[in-house]
N, C-alpha and C positions, 0 to 999 in steps of 0.2 A: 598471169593476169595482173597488169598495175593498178597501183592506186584507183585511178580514174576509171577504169574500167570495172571495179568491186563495186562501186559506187553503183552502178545502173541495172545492177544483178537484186531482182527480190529479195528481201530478207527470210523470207521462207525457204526460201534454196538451197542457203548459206548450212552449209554442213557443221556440225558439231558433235562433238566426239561423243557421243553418247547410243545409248543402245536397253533394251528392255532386259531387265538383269534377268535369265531362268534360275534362278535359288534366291528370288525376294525373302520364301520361306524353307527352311531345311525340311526334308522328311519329317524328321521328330518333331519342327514346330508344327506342321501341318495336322500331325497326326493329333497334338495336345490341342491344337483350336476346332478340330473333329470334335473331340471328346468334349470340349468343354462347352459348344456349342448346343451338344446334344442332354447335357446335364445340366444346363440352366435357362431358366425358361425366357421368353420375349420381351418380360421388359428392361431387359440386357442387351445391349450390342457390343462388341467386341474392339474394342482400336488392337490393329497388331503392328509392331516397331511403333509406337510411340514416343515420341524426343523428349528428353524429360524437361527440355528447354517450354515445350508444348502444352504440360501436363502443368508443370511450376512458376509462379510469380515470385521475381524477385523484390524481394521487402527492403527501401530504400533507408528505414530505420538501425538493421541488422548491420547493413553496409557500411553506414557512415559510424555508427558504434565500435566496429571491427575495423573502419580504416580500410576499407576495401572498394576498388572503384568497379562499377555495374558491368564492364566487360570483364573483368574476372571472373566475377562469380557465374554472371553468365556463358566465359569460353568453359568455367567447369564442367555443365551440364548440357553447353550444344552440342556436342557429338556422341553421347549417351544415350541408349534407350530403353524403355524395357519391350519385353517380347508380347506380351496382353494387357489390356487395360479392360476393365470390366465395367462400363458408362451406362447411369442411369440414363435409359432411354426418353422419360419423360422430363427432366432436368435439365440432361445433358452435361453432368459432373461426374467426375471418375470415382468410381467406387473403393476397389482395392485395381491393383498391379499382381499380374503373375509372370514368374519369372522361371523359363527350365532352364533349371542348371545339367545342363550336358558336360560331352568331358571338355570342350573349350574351357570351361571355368574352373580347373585344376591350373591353369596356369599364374603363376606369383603375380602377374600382369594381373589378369582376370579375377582373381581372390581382390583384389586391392578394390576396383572397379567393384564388385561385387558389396563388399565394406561400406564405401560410399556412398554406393544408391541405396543399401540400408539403412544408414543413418539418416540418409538426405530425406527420405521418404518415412523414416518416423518422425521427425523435425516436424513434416511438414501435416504428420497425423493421416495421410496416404497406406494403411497396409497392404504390404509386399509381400506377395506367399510365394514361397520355393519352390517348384518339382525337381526334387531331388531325382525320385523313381526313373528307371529307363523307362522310353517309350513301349517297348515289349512288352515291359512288368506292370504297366499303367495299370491300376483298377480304381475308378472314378468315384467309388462308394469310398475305400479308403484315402484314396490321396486330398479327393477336392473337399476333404470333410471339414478343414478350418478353413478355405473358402470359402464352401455355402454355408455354415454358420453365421459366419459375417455376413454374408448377403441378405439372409433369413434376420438378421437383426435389424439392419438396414432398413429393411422394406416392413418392419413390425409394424401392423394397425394400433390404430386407439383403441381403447378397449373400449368396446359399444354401450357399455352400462356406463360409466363415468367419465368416459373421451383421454383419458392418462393413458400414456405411452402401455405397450405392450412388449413384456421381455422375452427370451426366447429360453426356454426352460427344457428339460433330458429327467425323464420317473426312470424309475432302479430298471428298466428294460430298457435303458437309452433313446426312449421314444420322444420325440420332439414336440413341443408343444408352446404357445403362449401364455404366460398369464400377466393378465393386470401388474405394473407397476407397485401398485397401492394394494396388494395384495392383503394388510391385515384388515383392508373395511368392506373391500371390492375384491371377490373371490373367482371373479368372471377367468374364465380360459377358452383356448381357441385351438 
């Protein structure tokens, strides 16, 4: 086909190398957005592969400080993801990131990458939680436990006696609970 003959062929037609990938998600990530699906409740949605390009704004302050021009710092984190993102649904701002470290990330390569988007994501005040655990060994009461702490904090009411933040608080049987901020005036718990 010449030139002039592409020309009066639809754009729709026109073939492009692309195709519907079957492993968007590995078994093991499947299996952890199960689990995690089922251990926290609705007002959660899940983003999975995430681009950290997507998640982070780059601060034109830090740039110019550092001597760094906006597509740098930007090619650092476009082709970067993480594997969950845990989004207040009512907001629509990401909560924390979780991240399974499978055996992919044994590699000197993957540890580095690994380094990175930890530091990048404490900078940026984003918590990054690990699953170390295999997917076999998962038990969702022990692993997601500094997860849903944070999310439990997050989402802490006012305290309805004096309207002040509500902390997330553990009595000597580890049972979880609220209390008032201002706990020496306002004894209020939840």
């Amino acid at each position: 086909m010449g030139p002039d003959e592409r020309k009066d062929v639809p754009q729709y037609i026109m073939r492009y190398p692309y195709k519907v990938s079957p492993n968007y998600l590995t078994a093991a990530e499947t299996k952890l957005l199960q689990e995690l699906r089922k251990y926290f409740d609705n007002r959660i949605v899940f983003g999975v592969k995430s681009r950290m390009a997507d998640l982070l704004d780059i601060d034109n302050k830090i740039l110019e400080s550092r001597s760094l021009t906006k597509y740098t710092a930007l090619r650092a984190i476009a082709e970067k993801h993480v594997d969950f993102t845990l989004i207040d649904i009512d907001k629509g701002v990401a909560i924390c990131c979780v991240e399974l470290d499978d055996i992919y990330h044994n590699s000197y390569e993957n540890i580095q990458k690994d380094v990175f988007k930890d530091e990048v994501f404490k900078e940026c005040g984003i918590p990054l939680f690990r699953i170390k655990t295999k997917i076999k060994d998962l038990v969702p009461a022990r692993d997601f436990r500094e997860i849903e702490n944070y999310v439990l904090e997050y989402f802490a009411p006012k305290c309805p006696v004096c309207g002040k933040p509500m902390l997330l608080k553990h009595d000597r049987y580890n049972y979880r609970f609220y209390a008032c901020y201002d706990n020496r005036k306002c004894r209020k718990t939840i």
